[in-house]
MDAnalysis code that builds the backbone (N, CA, C; Angstrom):
import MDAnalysis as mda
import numpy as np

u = mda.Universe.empty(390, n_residues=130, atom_resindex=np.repeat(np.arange(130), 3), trajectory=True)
u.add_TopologyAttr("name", ["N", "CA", "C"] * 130)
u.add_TopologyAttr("resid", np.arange(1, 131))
u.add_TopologyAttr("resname", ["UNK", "UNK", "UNK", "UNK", "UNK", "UNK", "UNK", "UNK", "UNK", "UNK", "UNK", "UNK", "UNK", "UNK", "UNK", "UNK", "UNK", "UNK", "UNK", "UNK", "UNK", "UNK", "UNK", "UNK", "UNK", "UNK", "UNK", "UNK", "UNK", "UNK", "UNK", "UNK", "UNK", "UNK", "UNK", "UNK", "UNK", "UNK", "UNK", "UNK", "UNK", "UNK", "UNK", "UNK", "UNK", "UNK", "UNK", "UNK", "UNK", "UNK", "UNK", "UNK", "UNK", "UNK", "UNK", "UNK", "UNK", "UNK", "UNK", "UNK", "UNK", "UNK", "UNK", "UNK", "UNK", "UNK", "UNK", "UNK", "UNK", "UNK", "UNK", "UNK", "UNK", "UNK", "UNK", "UNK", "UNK", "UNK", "UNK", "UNK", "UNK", "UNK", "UNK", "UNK", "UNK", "UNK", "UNK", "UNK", "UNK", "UNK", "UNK", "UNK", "UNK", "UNK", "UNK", "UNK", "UNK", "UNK", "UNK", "UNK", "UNK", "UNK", "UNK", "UNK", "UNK", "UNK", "UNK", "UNK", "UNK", "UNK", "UNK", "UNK", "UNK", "UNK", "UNK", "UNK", "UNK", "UNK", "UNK", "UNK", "UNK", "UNK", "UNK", "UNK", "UNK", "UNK", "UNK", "UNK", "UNK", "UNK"])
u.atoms.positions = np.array([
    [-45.161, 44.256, -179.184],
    [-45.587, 45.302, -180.090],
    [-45.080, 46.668, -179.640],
    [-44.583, 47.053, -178.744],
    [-44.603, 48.142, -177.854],
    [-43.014, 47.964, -178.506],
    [-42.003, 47.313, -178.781],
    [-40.986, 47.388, -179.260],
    [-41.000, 47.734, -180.842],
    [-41.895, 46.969, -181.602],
    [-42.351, 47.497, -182.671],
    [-43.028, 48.886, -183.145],
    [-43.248, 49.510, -182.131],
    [-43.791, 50.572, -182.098],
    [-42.536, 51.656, -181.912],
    [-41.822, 51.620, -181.141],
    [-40.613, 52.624, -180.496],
    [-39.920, 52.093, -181.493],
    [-39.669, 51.141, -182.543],
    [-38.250, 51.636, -183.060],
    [-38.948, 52.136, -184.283],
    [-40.521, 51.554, -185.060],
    [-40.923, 52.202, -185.836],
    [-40.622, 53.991, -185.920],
    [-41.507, 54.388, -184.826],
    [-41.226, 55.916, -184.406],
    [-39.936, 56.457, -184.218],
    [-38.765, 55.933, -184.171],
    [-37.578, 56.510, -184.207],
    [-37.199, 56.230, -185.440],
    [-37.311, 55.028, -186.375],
    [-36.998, 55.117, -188.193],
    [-37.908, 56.412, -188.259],
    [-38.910, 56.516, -188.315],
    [-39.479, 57.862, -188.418],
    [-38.981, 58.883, -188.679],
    [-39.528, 59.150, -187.065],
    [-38.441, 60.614, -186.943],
    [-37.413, 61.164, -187.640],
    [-36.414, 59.995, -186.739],
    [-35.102, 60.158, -188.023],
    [-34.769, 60.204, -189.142],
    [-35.916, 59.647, -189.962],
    [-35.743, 59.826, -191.373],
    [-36.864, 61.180, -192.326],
    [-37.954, 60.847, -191.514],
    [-38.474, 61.832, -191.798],
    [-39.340, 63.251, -190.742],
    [-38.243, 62.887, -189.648],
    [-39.018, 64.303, -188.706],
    [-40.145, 64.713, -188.934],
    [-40.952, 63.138, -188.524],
    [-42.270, 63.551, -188.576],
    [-42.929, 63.423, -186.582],
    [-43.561, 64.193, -185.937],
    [-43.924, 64.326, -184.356],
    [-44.558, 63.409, -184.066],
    [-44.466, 61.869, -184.727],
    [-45.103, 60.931, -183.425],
    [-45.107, 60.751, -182.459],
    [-45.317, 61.438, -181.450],
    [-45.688, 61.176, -179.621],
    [-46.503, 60.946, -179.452],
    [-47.136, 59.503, -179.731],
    [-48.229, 59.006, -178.890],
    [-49.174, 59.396, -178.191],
    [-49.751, 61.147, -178.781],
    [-50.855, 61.523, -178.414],
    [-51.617, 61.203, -179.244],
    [-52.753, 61.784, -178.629],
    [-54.046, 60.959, -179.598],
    [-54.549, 62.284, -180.913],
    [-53.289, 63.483, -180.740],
    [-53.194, 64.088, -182.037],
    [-52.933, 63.717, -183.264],
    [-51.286, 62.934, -182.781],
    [-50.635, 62.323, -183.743],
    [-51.694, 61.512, -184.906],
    [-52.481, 60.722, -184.023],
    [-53.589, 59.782, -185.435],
    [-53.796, 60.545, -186.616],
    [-54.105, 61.557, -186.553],
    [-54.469, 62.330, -187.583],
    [-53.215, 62.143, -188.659],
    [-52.355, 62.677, -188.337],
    [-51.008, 61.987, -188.966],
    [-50.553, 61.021, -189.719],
    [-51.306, 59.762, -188.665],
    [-51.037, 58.177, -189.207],
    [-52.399, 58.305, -190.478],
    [-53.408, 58.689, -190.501],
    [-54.411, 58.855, -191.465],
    [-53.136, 60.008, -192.570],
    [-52.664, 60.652, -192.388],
    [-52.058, 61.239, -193.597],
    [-51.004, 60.637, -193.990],
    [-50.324, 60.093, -193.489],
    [-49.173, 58.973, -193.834],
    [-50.111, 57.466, -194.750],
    [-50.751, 57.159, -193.896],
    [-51.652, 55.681, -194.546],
    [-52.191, 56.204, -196.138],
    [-52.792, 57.432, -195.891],
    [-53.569, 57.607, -196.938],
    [-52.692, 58.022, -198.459],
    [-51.090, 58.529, -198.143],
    [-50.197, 58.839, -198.811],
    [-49.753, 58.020, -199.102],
    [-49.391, 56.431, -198.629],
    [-49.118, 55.410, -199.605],
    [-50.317, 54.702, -199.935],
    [-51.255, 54.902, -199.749],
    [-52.369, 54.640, -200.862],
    [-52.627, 55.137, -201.967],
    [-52.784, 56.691, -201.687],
    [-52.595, 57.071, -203.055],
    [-51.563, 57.516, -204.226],
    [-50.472, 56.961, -203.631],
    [-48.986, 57.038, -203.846],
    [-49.047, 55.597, -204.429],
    [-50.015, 54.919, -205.163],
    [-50.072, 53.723, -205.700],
    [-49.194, 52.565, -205.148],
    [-48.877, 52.354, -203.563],
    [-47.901, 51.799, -203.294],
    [-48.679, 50.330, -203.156],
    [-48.347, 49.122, -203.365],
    [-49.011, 47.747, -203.356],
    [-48.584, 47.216, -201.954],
    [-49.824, 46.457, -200.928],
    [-49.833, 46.378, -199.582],
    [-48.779, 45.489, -199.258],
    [-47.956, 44.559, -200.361],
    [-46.989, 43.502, -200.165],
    [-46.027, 44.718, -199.756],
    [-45.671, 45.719, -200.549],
    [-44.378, 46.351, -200.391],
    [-44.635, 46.924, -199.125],
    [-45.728, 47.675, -198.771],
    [-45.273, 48.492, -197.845],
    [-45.824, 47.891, -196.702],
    [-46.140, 46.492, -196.557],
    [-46.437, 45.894, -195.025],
    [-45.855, 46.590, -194.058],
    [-44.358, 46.332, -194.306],
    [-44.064, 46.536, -192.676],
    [-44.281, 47.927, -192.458],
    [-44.259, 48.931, -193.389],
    [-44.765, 49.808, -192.598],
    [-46.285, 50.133, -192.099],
    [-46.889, 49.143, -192.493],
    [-48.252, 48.935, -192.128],
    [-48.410, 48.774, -190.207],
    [-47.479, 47.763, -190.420],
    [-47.435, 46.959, -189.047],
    [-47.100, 48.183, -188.216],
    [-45.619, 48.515, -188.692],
    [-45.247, 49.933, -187.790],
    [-46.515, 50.602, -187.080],
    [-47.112, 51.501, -187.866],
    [-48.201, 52.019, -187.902],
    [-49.114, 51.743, -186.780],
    [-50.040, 50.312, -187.406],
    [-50.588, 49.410, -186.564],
    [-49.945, 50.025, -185.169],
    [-48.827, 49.187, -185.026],
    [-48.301, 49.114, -183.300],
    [-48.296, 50.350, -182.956],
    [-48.335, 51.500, -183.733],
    [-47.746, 52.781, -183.379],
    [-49.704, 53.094, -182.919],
    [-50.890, 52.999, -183.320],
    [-51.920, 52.855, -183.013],
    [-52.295, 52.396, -181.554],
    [-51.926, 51.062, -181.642],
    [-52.301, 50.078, -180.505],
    [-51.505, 50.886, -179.130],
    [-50.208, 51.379, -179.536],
    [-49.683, 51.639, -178.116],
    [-49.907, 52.991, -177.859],
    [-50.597, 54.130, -178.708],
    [-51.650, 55.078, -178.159],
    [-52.406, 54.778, -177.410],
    [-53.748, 53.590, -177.756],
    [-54.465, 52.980, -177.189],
    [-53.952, 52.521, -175.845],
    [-52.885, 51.833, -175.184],
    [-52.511, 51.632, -174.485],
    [-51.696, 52.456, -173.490],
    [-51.203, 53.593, -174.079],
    [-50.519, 54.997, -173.138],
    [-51.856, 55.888, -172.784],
    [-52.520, 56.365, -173.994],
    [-53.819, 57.164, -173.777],
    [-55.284, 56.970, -173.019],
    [-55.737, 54.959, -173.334],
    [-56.625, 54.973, -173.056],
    [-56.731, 53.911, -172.063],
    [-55.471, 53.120, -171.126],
    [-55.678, 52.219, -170.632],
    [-55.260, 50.669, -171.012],
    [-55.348, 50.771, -172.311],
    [-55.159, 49.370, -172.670],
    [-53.795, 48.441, -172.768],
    [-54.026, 47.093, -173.283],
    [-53.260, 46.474, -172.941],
    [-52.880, 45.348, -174.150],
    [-51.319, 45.292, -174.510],
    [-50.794, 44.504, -176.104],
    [-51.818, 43.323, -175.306],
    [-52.458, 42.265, -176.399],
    [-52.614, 40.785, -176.095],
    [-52.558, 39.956, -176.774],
    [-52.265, 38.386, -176.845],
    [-52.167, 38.060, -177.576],
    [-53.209, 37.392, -178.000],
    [-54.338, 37.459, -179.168],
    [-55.223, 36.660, -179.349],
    [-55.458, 35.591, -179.771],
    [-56.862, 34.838, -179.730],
    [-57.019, 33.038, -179.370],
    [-57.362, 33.276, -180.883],
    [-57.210, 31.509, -180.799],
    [-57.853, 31.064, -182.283],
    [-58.928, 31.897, -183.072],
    [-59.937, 31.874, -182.200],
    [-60.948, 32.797, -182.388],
    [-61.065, 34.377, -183.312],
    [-60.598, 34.963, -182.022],
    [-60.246, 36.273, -182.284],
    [-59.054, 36.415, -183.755],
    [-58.054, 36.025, -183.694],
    [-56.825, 35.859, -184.964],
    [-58.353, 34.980, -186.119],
    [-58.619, 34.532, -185.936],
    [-59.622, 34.161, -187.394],
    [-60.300, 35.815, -187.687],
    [-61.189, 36.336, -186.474],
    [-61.547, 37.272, -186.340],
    [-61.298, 38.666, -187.114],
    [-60.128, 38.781, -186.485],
    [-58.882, 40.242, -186.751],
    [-58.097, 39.609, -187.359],
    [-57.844, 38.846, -188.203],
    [-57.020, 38.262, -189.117],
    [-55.718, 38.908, -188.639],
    [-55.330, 39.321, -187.815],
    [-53.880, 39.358, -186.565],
    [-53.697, 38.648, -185.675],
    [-52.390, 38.820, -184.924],
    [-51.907, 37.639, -183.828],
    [-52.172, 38.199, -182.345],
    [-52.299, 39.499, -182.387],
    [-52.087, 40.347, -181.224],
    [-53.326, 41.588, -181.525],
    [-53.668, 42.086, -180.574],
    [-55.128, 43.383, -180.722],
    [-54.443, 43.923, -179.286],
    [-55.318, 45.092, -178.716],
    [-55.398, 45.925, -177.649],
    [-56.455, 45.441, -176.398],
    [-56.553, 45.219, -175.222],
    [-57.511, 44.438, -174.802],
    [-57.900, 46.095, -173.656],
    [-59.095, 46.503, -173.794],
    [-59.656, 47.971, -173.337],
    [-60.220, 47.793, -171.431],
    [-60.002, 48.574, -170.912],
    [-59.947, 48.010, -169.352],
    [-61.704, 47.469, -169.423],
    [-62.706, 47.702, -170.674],
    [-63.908, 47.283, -170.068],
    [-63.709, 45.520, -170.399],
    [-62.638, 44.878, -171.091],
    [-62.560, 43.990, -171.654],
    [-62.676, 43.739, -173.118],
    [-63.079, 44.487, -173.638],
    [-63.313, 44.731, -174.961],
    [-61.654, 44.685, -175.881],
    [-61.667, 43.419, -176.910],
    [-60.360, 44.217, -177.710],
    [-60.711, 44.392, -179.089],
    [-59.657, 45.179, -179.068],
    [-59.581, 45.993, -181.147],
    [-58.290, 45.666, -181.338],
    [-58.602, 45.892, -182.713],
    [-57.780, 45.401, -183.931],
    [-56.830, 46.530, -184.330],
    [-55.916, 47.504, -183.675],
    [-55.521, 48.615, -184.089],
    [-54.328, 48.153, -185.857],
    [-54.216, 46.961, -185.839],
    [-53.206, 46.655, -186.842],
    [-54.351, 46.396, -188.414],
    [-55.251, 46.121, -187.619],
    [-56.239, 45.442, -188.985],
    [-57.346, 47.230, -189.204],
    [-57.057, 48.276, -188.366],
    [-57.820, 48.960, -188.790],
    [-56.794, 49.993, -189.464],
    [-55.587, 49.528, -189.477],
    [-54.700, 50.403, -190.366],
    [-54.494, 50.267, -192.065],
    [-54.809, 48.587, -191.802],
    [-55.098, 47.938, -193.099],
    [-56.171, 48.405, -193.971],
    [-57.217, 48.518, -192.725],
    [-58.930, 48.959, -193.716],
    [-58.565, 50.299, -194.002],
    [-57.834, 51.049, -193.389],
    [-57.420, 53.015, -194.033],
    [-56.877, 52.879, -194.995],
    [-55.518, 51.799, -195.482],
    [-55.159, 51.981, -196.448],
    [-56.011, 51.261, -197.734],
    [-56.627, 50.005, -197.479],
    [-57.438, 49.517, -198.305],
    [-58.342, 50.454, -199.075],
    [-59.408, 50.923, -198.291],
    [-60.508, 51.714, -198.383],
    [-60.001, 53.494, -198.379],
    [-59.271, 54.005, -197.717],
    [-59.136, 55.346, -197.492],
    [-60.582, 56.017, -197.130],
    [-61.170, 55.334, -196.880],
    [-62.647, 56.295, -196.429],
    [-62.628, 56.924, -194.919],
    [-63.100, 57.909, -195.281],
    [-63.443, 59.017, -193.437],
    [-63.715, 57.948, -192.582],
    [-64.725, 56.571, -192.693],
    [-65.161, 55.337, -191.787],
    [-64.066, 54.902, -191.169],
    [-63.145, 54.800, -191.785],
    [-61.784, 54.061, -191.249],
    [-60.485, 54.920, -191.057],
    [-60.967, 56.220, -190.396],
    [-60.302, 57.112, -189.530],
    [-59.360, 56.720, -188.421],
    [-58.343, 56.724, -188.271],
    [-57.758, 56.613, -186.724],
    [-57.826, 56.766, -186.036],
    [-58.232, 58.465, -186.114],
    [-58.120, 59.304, -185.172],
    [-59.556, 59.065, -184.447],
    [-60.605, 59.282, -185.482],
    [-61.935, 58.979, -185.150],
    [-62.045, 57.686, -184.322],
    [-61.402, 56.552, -184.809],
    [-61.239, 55.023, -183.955],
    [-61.340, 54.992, -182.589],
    [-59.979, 56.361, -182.398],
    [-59.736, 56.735, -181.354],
    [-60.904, 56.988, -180.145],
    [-61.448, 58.268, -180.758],
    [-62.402, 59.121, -180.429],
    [-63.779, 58.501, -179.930],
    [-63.915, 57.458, -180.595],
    [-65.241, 56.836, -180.519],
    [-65.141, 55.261, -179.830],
    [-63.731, 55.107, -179.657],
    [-63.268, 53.739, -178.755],
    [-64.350, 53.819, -177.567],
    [-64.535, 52.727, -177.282],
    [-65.525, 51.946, -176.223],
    [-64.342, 51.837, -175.277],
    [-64.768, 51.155, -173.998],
    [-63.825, 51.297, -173.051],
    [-62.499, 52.006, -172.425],
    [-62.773, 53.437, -172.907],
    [-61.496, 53.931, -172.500],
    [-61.487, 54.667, -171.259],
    [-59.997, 54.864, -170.726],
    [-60.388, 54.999, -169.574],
    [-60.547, 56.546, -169.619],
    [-61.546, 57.400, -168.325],
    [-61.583, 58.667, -168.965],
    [-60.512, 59.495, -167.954],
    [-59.901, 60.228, -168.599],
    [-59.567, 61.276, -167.072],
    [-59.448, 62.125, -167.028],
    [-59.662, 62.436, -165.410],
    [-60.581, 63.251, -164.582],
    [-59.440, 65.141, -164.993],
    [-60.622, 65.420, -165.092],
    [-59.880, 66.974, -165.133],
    [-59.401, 67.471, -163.563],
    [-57.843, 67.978, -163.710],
    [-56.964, 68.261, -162.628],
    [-57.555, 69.900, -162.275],
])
């Protein structure tokens, strides 16, 4: 996913010079992008892959910002997160950063924020002011 993520963010850029760097600013962003092909009447078949993009571009915040780690999930979990792969959080805990990109564009509600996802993530790691 971490490959899916870096070339997503460079189609990006390059096409539309938009500042994805994997801070945990950027989310705000991915909520204005998600929410622009939602209401840009776009249908979720067409614009999957940039769903996924997205997704990975999520998950590997989670993983630069807060500790975490791509995994691949069990039977279980994939019934679960109706995905193949989630973020696994150093308390053990994993999320769905691909399936909560889905519920922003589905729903567009403030609930299914990114940035907020972010913000209110369980297990992250904290750090220490220099």
């Amino acid at each position: 996913m971490r490959d899916c993520a870096a070339g997503f963010v460079a189609w990006v850029v390059a096409r539309q010079r938009l500042p994805l760097d994997y801070s945990v600013a950027s989310l705000r962003l991915v909520d204005f992008l998600v929410d622009g092909l939602r209401k840009g009447g776009a249908e979720r078949e067409r614009v999957q892959g940039t769903l996924v993009g997205l997704g990975a571009y999520v998950g590997e915040v989670l993983v630069r910002r807060a500790g975490g780690t791509w995994v691949d999930l069990d039977d279980a979990q994939r019934g679960w997160f109706g995905q193949s792969v989630g973020v696994r959080m150093p308390d053990g805990r994993v999320w769905n950063p691909l399936g909560k990109v889905v519920n922003r564009f589905e729903t567009g509600g403030p609930q299914d924020s990114l940035r907020t996802f972010y913000l209110t993530l369980h297990g992250r790691v904290r750090r220490e002011a220099a």
